[in-house]
C-alpha positions, -999 to +999 in steps of 0.1 A: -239-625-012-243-588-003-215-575+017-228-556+047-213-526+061-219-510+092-196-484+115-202-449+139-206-416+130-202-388+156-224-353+147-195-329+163-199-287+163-206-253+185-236-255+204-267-251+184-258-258+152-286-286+147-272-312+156-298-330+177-325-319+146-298-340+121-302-371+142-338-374+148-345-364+112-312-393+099-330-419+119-365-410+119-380-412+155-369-380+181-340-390+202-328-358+213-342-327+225-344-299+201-343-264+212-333-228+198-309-223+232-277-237+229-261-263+244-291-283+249-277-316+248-257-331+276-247-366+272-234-390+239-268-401+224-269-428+205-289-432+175-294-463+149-301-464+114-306-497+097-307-507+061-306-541+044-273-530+034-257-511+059-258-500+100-254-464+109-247-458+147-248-420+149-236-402+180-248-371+189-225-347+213-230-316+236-216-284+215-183-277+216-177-244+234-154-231+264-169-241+297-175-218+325-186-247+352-186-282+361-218-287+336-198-276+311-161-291+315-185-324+313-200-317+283-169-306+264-151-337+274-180-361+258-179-339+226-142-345+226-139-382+232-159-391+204-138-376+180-113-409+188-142-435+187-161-431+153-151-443+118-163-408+104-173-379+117-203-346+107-189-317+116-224-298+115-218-260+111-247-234+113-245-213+081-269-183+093-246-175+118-208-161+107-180-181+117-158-171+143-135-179+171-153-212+183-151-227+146-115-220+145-116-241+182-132-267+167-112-272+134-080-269+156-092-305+168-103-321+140-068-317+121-056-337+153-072-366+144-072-386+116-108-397+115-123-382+075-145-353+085-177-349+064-186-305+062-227-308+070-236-271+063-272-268+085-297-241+080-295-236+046-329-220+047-321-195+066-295-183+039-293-173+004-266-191-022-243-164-021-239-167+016-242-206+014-210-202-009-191-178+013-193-202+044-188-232+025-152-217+012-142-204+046-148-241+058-128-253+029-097-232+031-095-243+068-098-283+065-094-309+041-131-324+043-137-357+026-172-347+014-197-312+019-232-318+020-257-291+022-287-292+039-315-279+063-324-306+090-355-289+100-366-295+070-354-322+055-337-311+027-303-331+014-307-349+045-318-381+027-282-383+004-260-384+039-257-416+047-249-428+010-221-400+017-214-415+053-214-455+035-184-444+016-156-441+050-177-473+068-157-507+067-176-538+059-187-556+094-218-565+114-251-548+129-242-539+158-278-532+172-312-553+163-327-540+133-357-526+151-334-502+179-334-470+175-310-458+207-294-472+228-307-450+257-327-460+284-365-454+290-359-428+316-332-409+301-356-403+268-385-396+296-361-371+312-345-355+283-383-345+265-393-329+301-363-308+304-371-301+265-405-285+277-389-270+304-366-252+279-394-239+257-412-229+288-385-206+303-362-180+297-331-165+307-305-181+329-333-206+338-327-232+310-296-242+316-295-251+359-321-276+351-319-310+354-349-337+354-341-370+374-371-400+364-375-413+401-402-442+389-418-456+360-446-484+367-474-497+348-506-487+362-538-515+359-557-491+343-534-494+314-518-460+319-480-457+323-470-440+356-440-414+354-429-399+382-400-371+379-382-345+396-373-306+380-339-299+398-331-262+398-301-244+415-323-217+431-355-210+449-362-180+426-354-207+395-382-231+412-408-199+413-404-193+382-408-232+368-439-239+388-456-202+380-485-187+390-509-207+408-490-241+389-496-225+354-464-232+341-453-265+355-486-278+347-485-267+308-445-282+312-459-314+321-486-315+296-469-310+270-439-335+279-467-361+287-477-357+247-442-363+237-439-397+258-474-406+247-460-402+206-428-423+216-442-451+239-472-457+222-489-458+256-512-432+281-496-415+306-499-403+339-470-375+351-462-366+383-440-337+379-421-320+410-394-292+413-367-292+438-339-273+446-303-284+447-278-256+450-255-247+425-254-286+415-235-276+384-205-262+400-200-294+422-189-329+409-207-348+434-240-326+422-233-333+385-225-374+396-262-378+416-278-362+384-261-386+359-232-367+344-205-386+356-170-377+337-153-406+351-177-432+326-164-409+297-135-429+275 
């Protein structure tokens, strides 16, 4: 009998480095909202990847980086926890960008743990080999990483020889998940995340990041469509101008293009409601951050 082996892997490094663009491209469906802005991601997402031979459970992290609110503190403590909770973790570095002050941060942690660290150097399109070299020695002189892999997530490149690389530090053991789960997030987290992802693309400046979407209702509809309805929380009434637009132009182009996203996942027609409200300075205030659903007392 084949033995089967199955375990976690936690994608940890600074904001922006590609690390939601790894996950979606590792398990083949998008999870997690992709953007050029950093810090996009917010919570732990979960994402499965399932062979005949092996289980992957890959968990994605906010980036590391020093936080200047409430938002933020939460964020950096979900990054952190799963460095104690995986059997190996992708410390996913972008290699267009020199390293600095917040690499140093992060490598600081890793030698305090002794989870193996796999080097995933990202981006290697955006570099030539003698800069792909330089980086991948800095990294080197600074940990002792159980495997490097280079690769460019946007594209694809290398990303197919990772998990052979991850099977290596994974102990022999169950599925943990049903072959045919992809996340273990719920409907209207994924609904949620791909509106704030249009909302990102859609917007500029300090805009971005005092949003927060909140999926009041989801109900199928007789017509066969699937009803979303869903709230754009800003932190100001200037930030909620600026969302809807002239005359609705932007808020309507935000929900059409979020409603093609759900349509690609779920398979199904839908009908958005999209609405903005404002909810002061909810990311400098814990109760704020708890209604929205980033709640640091659930992290371990």
């Amino acid at each position: 009998m084949v033995e089967y082996f199955s375990g976690f892997a936690g994608l940890i490094g600074r904001p922006n480095a590609g690390k939601s663009t790894l996950l979606n491209r590792l398990v083949g469906h998008k999870i997690a909202i992709m953007s050029e802005k950093p810090q996009t991601t917010r919570n732990k997402i979960l994402g499965v990847l399932t062979t005949d031979t092996y289980q992957i459970v890959f968990l994605d992290t906010p980036g590391i980086h020093k936080p200047i609110h409430q938002l933020g503190e939460y964020m950096v403590a979900v990054a952190r926890s799963t460095l104690g909770e995986v059997d190996v973790i992708l410390y996913v570095v972008d290699v267009a960008v020199p390293p600095g002050p917040g690499e140093e941060y992060i490598i600081a942690q890793l030698k305090e743990v002794a989870t193996p660290v796999i080097l995933v150097l990202n981006k290697i399109d955006l570099v030539d080999d003698a800069v792909l070299r330089e980086r991948e020695e800095f990294f080197r002189s600074r940990l002792d990483f159980k495997a490097v892999q280079a690769v460019s997530a946007l594209e694809g490149t290398n990303v197919a020889a990772l998990p052979e690389i991850i099977l290596k530090f994974l102990p022999p053991g169950p599925q943990y998940y049903p072959p045919d789960m992809i996340t273990d997030q719920p409907e209207k987290f994924i609904i949620a995340e791909l509106i704030r992802e249009q909302v990102l693309h859609a917007t500029r400046e300090e805009v971005p990041h005092a949003v927060a979407v909140v999926v009041e209702e989801i109900a199928e509809r007789p017509n066969g469509f699937l009803y979303v309805d869903a709230v754009i929380y800003v932190e100001r009434e200037s930030q909620k101008g600026i969302i809807i637009g002239e005359g609705g132009g932007r808020l309507k182009g935000i929900g059409t293009a979020a409603r093609r996203e759900m349509e690609a996942l779920l398979g199904s027609k839908i009908f958005l409601n999209l609405r903005v409200r404002v909810k002061k300075n909810w990311r400098r205030e814990e109760l704020a951050l708890r209604q929205l659903g980033y709640d640091r007392r659930l992290i371990q």
